[in-house]
Rosetta silent file (secondary structure, phi, psi, omega in degrees, C-alpha in Angstrom):
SEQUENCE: XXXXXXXXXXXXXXXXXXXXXXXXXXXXXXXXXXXXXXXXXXXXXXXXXXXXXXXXXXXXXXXXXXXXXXXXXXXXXXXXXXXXXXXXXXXXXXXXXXXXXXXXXXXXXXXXXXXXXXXXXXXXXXXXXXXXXXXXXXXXXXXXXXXXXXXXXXXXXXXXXXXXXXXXXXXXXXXXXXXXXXXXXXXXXXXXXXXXXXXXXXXXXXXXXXXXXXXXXXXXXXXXXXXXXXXXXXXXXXXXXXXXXXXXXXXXXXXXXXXXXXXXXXXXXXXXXXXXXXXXXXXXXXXXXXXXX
SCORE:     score description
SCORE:     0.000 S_00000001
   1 L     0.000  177.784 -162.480   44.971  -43.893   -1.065 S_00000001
   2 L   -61.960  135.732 -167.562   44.390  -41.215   -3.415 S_00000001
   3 L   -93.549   -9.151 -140.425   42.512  -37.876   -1.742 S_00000001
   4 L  -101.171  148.966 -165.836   41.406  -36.457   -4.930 S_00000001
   5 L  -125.739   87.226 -169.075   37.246  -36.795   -5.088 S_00000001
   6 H   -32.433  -60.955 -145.070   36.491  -39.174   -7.910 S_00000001
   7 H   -73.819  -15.417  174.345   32.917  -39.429   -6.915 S_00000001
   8 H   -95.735  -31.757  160.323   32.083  -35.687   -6.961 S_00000001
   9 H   -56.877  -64.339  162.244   33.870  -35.252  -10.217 S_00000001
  10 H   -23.411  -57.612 -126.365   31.831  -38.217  -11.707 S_00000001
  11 H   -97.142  -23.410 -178.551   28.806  -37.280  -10.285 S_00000001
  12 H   -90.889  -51.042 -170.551   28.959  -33.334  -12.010 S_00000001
  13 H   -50.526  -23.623  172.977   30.228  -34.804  -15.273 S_00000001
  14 H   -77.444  -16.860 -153.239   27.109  -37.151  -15.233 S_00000001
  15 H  -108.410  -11.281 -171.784   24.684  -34.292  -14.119 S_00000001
  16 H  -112.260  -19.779  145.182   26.128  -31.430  -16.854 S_00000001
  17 H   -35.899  -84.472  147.052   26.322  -33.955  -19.661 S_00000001
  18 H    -5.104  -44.635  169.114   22.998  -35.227  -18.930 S_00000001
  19 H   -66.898  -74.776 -176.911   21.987  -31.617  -18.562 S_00000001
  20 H   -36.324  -68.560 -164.265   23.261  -30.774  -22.261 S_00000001
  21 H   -51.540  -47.400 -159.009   21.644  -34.208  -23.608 S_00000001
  22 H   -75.766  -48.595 -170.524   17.952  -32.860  -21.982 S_00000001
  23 H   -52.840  -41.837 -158.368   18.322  -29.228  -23.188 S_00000001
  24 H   -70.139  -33.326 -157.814   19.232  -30.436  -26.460 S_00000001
  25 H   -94.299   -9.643 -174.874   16.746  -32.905  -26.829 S_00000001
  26 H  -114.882  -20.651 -172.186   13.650  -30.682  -25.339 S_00000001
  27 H  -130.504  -44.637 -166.689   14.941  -27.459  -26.672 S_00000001
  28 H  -102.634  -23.823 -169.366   17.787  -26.928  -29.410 S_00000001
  29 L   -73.445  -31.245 -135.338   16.999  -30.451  -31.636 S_00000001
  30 H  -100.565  -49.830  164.515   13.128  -28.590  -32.452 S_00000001
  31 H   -61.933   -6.980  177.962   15.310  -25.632  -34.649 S_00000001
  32 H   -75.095  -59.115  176.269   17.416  -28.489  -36.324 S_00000001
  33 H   -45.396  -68.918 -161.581   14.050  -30.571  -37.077 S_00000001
  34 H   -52.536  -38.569  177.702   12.484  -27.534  -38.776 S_00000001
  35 H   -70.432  -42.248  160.461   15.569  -26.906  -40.829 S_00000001
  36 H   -41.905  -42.208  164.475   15.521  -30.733  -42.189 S_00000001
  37 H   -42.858  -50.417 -170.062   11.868  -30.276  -43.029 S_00000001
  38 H   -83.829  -43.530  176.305   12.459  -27.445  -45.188 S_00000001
  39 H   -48.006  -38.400  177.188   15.734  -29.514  -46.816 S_00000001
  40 H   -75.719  -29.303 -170.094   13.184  -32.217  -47.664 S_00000001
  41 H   -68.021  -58.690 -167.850   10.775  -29.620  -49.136 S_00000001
  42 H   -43.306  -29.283 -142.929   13.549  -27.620  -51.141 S_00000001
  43 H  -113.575  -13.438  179.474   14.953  -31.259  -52.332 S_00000001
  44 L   -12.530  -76.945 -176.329   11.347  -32.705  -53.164 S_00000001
  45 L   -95.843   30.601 -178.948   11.423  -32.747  -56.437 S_00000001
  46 L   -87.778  157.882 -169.082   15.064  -32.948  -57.174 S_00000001
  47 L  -105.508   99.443 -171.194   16.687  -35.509  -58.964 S_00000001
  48 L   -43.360  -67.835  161.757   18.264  -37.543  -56.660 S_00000001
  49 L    -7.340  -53.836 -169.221   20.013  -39.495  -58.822 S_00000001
  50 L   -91.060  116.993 -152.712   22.238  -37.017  -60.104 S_00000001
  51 H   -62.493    5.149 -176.019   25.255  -36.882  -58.661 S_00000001
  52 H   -91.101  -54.265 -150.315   25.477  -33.159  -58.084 S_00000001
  53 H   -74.834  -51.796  174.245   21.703  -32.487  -57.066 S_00000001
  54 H   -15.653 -107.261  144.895   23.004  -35.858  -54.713 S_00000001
  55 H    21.464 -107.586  177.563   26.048  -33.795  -53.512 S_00000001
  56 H   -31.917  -43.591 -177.097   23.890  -30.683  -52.584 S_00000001
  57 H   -72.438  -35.141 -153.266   20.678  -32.480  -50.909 S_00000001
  58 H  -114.578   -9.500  146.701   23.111  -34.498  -48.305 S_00000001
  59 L   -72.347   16.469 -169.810   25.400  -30.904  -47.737 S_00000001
  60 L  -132.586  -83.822  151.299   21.942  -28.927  -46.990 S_00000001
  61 H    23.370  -70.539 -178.947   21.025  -32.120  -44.948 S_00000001
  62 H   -78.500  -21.826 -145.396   24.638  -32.066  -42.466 S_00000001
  63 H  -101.275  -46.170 -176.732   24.540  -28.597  -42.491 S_00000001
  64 H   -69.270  -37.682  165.835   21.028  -28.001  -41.175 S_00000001
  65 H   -76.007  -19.157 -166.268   21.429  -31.028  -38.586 S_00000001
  66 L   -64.231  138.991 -177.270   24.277  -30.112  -37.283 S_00000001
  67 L   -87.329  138.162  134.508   25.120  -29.936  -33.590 S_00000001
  68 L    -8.856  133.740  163.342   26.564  -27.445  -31.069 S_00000001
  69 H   -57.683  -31.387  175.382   30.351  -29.105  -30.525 S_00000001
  70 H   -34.699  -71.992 -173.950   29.072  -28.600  -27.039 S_00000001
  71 H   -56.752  -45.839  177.909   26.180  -30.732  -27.416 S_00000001
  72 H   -63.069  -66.854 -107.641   27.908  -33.113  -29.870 S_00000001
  73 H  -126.309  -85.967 -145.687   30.761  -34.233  -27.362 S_00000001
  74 H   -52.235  -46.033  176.936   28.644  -33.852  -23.974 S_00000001
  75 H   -41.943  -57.638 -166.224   25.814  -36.518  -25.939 S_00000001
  76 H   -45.381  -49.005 -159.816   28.913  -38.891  -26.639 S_00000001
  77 H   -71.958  -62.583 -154.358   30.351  -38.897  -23.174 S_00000001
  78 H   -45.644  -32.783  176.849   27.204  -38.865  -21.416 S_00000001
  79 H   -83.944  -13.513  162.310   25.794  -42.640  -21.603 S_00000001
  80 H   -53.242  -68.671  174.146   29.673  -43.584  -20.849 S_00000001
  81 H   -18.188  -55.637 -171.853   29.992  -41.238  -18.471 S_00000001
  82 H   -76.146  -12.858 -151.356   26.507  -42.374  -17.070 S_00000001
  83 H  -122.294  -39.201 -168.228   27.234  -46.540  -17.313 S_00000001
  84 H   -91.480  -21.916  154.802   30.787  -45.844  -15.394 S_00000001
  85 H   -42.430  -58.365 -162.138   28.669  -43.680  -12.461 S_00000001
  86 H   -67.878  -36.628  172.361   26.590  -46.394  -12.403 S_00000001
  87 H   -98.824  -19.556 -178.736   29.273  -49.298  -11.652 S_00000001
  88 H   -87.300  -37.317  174.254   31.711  -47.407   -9.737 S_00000001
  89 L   -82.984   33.326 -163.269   28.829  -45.804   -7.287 S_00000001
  90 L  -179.691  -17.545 -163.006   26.996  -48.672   -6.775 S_00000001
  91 L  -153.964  -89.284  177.114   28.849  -52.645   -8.004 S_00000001
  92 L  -150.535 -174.408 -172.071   32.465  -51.936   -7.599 S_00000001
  93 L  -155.007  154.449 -152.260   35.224  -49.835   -7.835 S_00000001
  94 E  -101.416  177.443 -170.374   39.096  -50.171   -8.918 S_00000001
  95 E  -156.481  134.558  163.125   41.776  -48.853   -6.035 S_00000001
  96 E   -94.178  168.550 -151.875   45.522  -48.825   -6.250 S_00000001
  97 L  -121.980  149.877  158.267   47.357  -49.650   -3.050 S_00000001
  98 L   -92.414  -51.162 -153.323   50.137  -46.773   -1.818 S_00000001
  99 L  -147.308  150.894 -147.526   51.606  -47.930    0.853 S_00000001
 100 L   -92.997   43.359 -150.259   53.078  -51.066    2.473 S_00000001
 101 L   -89.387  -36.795 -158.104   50.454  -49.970    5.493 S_00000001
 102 L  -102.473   -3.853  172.475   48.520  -53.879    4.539 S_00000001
 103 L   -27.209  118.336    5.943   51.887  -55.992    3.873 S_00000001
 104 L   -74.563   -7.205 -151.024   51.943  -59.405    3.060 S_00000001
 105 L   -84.058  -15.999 -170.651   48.277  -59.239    2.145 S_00000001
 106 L  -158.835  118.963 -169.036   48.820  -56.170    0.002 S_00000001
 107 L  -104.296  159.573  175.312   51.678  -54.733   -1.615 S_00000001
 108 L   -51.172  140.227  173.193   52.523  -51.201   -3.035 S_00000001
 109 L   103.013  -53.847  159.602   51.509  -51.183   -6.503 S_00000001
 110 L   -28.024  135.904  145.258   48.098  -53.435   -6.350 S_00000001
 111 E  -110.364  116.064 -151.624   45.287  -52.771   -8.083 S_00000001
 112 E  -109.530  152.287  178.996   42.552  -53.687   -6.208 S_00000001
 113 E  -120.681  108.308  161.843   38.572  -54.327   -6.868 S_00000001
 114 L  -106.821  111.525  176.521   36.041  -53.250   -4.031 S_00000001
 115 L   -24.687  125.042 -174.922   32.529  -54.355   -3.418 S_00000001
 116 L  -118.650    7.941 -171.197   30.570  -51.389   -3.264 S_00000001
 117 L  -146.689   11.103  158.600   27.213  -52.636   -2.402 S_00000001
 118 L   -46.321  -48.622  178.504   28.628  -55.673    0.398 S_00000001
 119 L  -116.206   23.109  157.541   27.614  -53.258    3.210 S_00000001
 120 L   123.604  178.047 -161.984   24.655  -51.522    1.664 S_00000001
 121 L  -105.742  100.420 -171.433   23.441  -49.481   -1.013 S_00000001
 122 L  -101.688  146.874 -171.597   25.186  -45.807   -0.587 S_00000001
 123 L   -68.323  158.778 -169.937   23.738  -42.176   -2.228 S_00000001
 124 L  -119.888  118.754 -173.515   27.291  -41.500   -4.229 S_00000001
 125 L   113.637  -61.965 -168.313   29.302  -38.365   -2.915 S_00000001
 126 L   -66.553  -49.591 -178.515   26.972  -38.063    0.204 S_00000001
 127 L    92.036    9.114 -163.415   27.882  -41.400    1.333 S_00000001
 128 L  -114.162  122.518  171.606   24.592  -42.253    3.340 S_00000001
 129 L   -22.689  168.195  165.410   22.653  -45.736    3.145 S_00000001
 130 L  -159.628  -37.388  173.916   19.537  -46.251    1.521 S_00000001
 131 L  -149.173  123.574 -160.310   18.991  -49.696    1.376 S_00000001
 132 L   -83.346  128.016 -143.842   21.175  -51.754    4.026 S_00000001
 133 L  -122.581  -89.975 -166.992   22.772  -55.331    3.037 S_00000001
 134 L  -128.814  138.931  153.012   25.466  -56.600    4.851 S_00000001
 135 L  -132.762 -160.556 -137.968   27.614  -55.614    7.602 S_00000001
 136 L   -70.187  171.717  156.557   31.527  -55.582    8.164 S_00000001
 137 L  -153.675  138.606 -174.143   32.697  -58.552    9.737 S_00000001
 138 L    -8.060  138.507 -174.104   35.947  -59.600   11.569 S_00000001
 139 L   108.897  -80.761 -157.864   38.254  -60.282    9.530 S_00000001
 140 L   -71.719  175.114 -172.397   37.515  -58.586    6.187 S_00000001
 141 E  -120.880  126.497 -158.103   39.120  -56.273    4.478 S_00000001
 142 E  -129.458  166.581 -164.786   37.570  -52.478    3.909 S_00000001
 143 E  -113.536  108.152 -160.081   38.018  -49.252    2.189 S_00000001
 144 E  -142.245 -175.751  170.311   36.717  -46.297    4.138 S_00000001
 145 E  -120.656  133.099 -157.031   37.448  -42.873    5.154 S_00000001
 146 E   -95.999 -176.891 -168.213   38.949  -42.685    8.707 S_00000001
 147 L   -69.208  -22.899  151.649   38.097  -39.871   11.163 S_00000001
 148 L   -62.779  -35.505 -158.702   41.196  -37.809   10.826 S_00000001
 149 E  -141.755   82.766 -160.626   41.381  -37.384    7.333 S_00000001
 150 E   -85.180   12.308  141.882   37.507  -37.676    6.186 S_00000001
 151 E  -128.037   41.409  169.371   38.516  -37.180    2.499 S_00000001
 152 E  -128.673  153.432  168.086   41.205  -39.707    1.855 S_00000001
 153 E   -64.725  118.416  169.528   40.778  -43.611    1.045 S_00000001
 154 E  -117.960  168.007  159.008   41.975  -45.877    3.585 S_00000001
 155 E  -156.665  127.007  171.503   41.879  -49.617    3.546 S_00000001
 156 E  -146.417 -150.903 -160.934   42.955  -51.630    6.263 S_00000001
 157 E  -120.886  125.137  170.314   41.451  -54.905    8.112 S_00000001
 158 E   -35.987  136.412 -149.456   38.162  -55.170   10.391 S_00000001
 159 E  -131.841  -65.419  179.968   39.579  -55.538   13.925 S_00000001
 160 E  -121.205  122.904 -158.189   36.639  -54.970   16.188 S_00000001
 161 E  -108.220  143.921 -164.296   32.688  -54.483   15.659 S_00000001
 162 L   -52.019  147.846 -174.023   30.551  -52.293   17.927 S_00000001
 163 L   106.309  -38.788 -176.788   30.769  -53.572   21.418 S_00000001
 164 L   -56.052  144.741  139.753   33.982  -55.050   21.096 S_00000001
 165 E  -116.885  111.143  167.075   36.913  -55.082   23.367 S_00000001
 166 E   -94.172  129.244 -159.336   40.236  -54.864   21.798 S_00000001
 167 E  -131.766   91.531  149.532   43.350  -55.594   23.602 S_00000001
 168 E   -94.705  148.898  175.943   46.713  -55.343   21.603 S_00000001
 169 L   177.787  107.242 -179.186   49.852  -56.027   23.594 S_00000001
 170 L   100.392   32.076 -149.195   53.048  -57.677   22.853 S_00000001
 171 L    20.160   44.149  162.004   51.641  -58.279   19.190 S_00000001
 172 L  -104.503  127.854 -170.786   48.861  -60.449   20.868 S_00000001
 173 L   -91.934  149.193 -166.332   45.643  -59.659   19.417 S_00000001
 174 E   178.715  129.536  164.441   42.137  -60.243   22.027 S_00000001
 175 E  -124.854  152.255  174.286   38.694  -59.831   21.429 S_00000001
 176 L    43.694   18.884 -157.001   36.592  -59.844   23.893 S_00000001
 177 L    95.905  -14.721 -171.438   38.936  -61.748   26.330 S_00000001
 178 E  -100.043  130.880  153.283   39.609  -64.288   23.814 S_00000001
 179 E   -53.081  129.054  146.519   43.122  -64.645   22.368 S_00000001
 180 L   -62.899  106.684  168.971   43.416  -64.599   18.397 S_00000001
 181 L   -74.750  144.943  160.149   45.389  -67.624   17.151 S_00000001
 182 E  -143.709 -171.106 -135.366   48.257  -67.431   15.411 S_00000001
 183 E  -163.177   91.056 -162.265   50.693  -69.321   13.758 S_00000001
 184 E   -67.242  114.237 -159.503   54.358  -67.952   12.938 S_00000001
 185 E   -96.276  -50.543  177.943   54.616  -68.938    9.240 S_00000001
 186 E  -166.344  154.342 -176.023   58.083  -67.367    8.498 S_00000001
 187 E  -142.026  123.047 -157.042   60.773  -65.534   10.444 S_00000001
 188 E  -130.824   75.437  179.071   62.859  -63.100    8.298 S_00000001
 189 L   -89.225   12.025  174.937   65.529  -62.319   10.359 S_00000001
 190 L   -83.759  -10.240 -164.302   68.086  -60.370    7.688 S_00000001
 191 L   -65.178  153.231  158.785   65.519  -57.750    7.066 S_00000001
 192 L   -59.421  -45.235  166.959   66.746  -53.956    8.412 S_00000001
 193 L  -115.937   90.815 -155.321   63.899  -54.543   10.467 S_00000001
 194 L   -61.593  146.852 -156.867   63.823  -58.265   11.105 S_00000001
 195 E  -156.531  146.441  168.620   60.421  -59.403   11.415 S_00000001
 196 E  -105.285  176.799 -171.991   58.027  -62.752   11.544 S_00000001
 197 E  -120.912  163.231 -173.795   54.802  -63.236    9.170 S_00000001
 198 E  -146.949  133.842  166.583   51.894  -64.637   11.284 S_00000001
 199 E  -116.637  139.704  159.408   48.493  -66.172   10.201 S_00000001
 200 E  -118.140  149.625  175.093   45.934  -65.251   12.386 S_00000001
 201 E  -100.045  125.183 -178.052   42.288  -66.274   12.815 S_00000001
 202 L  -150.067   83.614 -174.304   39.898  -64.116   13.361 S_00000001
 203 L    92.363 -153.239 -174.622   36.346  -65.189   13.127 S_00000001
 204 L   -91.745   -0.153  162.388   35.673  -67.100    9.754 S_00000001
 205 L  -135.718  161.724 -162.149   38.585  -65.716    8.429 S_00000001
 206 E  -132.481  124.660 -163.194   42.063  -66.328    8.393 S_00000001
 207 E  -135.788  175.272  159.074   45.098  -64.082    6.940 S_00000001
 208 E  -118.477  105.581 -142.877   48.711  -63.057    7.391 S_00000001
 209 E  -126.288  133.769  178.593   49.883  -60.079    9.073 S_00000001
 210 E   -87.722  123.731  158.115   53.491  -59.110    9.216 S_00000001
 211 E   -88.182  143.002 -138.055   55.545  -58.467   12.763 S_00000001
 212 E  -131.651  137.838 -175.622   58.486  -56.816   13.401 S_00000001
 213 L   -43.612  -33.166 -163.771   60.603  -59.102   15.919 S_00000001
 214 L  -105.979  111.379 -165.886   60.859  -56.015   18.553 S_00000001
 215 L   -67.080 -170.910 -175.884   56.962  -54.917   18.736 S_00000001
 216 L   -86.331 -161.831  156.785   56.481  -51.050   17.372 S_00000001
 217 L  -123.941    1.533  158.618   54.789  -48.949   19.213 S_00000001
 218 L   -72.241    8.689  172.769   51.068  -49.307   18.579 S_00000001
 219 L  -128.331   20.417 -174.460   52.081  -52.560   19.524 S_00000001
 220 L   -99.873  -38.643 -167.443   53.103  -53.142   23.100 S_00000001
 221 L  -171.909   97.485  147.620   50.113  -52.520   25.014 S_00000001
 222 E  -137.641 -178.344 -166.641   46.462  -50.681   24.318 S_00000001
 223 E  -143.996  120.328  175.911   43.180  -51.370   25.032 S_00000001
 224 E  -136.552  153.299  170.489   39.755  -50.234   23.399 S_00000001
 225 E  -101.870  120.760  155.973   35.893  -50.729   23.590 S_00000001
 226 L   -50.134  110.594  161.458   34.178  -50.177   20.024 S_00000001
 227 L   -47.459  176.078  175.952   31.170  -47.619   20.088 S_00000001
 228 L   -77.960 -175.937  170.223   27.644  -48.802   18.286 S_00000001
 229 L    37.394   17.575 -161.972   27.887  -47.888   14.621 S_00000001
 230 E  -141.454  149.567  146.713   31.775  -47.687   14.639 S_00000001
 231 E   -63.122  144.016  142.644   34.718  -49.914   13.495 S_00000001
 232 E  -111.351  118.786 -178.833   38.317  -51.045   14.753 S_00000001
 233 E  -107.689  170.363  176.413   40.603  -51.204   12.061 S_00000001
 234 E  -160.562  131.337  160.450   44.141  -52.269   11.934 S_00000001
 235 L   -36.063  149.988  177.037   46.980  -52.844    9.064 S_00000001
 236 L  -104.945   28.938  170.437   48.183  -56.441    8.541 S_00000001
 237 E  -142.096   91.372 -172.574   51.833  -54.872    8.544 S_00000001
 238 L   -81.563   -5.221  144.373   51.417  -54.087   12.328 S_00000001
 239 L   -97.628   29.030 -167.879   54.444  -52.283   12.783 S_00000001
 240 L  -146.991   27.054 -171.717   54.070  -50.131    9.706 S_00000001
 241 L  -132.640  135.689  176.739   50.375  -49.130    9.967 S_00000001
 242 L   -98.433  124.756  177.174   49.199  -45.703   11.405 S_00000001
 243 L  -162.178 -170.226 -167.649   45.539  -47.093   12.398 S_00000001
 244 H   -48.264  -36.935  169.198   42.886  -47.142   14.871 S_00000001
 245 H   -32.621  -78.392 -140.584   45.633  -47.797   17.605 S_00000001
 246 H  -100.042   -7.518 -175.333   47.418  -44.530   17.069 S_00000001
 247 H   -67.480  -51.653  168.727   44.537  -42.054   15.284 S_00000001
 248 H   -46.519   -5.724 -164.531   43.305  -40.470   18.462 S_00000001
 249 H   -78.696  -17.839  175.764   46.616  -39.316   18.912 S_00000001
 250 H  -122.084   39.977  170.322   45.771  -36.433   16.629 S_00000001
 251 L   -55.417  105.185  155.355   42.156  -35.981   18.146 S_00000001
 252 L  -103.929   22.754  154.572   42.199  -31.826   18.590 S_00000001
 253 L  -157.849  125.101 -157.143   38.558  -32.342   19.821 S_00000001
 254 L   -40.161  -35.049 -168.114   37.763  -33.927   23.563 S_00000001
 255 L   -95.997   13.133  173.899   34.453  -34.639   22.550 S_00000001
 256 L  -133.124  159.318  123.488   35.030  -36.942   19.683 S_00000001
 257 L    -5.232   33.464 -161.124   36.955  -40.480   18.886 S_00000001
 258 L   -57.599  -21.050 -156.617   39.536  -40.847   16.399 S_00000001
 259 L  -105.167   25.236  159.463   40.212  -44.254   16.973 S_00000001
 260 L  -127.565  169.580  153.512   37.076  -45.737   15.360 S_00000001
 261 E   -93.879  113.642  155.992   35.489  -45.589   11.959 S_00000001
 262 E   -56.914  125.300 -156.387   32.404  -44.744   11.895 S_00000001
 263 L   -48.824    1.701  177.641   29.662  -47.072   10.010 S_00000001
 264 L  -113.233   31.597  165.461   28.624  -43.521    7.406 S_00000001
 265 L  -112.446  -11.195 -148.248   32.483  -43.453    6.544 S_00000001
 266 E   -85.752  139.608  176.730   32.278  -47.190    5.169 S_00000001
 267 E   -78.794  -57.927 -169.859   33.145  -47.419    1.261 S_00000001
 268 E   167.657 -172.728  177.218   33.272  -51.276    0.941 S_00000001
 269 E  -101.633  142.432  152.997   34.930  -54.712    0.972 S_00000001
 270 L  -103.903  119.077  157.241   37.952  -55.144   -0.779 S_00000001
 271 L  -142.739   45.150 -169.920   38.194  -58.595   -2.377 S_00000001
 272 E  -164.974  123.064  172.767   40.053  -59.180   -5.273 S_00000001
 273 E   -95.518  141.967  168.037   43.602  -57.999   -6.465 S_00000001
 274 E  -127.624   18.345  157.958   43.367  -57.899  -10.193 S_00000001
 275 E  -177.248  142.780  151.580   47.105  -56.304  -11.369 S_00000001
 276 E  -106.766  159.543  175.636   50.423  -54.978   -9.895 S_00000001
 277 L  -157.415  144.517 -156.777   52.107  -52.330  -11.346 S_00000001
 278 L  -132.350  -21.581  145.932   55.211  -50.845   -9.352 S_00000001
 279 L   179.015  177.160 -166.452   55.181  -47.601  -11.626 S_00000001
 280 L   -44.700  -30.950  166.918   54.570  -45.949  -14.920 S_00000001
 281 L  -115.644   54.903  139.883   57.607  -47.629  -16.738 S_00000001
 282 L   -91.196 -169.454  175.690   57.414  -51.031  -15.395 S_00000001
 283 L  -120.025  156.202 -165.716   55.533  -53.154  -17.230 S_00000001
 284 L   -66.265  149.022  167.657   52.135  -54.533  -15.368 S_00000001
 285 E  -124.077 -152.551 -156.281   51.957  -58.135  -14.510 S_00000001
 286 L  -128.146  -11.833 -176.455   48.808  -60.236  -13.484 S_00000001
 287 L   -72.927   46.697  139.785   50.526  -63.110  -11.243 S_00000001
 288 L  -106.577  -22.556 -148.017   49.337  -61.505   -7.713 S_00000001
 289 L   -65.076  154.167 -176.830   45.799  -61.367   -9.456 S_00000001
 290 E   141.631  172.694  163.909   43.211  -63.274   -6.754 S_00000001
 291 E   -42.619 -178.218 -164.963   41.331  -63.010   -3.910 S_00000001
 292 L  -146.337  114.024  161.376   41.960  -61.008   -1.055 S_00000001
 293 L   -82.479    0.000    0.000   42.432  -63.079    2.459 S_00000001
């Protein structure tokens, strides 16, 4: 997903608005105030009434009140500014999907809603806990940053939790020793790359992950044990997902791990598609809108 770094843009337009809004109100509103005083003194005894002396009293009035453009515009934006900080760092956040990396469960073109406070309450930009919730579980599906590319959006599906051992091979999924059922759903053999859909179980939840008849190659045979505090993720379109399987592969240092996420990378849960859109001149529709399996 998109690399560009919403939350540090947000986070200076809240703090230099905000900024403007304090100065103004502690410092530049006290020569405006003085000049209205003296408009009421000048206008005491004026005859209100009268549509000229009218006129004159409510120009000396705007003219003497009047804001910086600066000042004017950063006050407007700032309690938006400050209310959209507030739900996007902290209650949820919208996500558009890129790439066919989560296929069937997620198609190019989603717009997606993610929980932002499912797996704890994170400082916004920094990315560090503060007051600790929930955590991932098997199954779900989360939006994080993975260890190659530590300022891009990923989202793929919890695979393994620290401690685990995960064993793909032959597009058989094993945790811990135990086979993950599944349950061939459809077989789409006209495809360029002919392929079956599979529901799998995993834990309290249960999805559909797409296979390509011949597996790929993240998908014939590895094996990994999950660190403490780290993730295994994996794509539900499991020959078409670059994921924890294949991320160490561009490890250039011995002493770390590509092929987990680590739990101070985690964004959220994604659980709700609420529009497709397949590009700027379609038109959007709303029939995909629902939960996220």
């Amino acid at each position: 997903m998109s690399s560009i770094n919403l939350p540090l843009i947000l986070t200076l337009a809240v703090f230099v608005t905000g900024l403007v809004w304090l100065y103004d109100r502690l410092v530049l509103s006290r020569p405006r105030k003085q000049a209205l005083e003296a408009v009421e003194q000048q206008f005491a005894r004026a005859d209100l009434k009268n549509g000229a002396q009218r006129k004159a009293y409510e120009e000396a009035r705007e003219a003497a009140g009047r804001e910086p453009v600066w000042v004017e515009y950063s006050k407007s934006f700032f309690p938006v500014l400050a209310l959209v900080f507030v739900l996007r760092s902290f209650i949820a956040e919208p996500f558009q999907i890129p790439s066919g990396s989560m296929e069937p469960t997620l198609e190019i073109g989603d717009f997606i809603v993610v929980n932002k406070f499912t797996y704890g309450i994170r400082l916004p930009v920094l990315n560090t806990e503060v007051i600790p919730v929930n955590d991932p579980e098997r199954g779900e599906v989360m939006v994080f940053f993975p260890p190659h590319q530590p300022d891009t959006y990923f989202i793929k599906r919890v695979i393994g939790l620290p401690g685990d051992t995960v064993t793909y091979s032959d597009h058989q999924l094993t945790i811990n020793g135990e086979p993950v059922p599944q349950e061939v759903v459809e077989v789409n053999r006209s495809a360029p790359n002919p392929y079956r859909v599979v529901k799998e179980t995993l834990g309290d939840n249960t999805y559909t992950v797409r296979k390509h008849l011949t597996p790929g190659r993240y998908s014939r045979h590895g094996s990994w044990t999950v660190p403490e505090g780290h993730y295994f993720m994996m794509g539900d379109n499991r020959d078409g997902s670059f994921d924890s399987r294949g991320w160490d592969e561009l490890n250039g240092d011995p002493n770390k791990n590509f092929s987990f996420v680590p739990e101070s990378e985690i964004v959220g849960k994604a659980f709700a598609i609420w529009m497709h859109w397949d590009s700027l001149f379609s038109v959007p529709s709303f029939e995909r809108a629902g939960t996220i399996h």
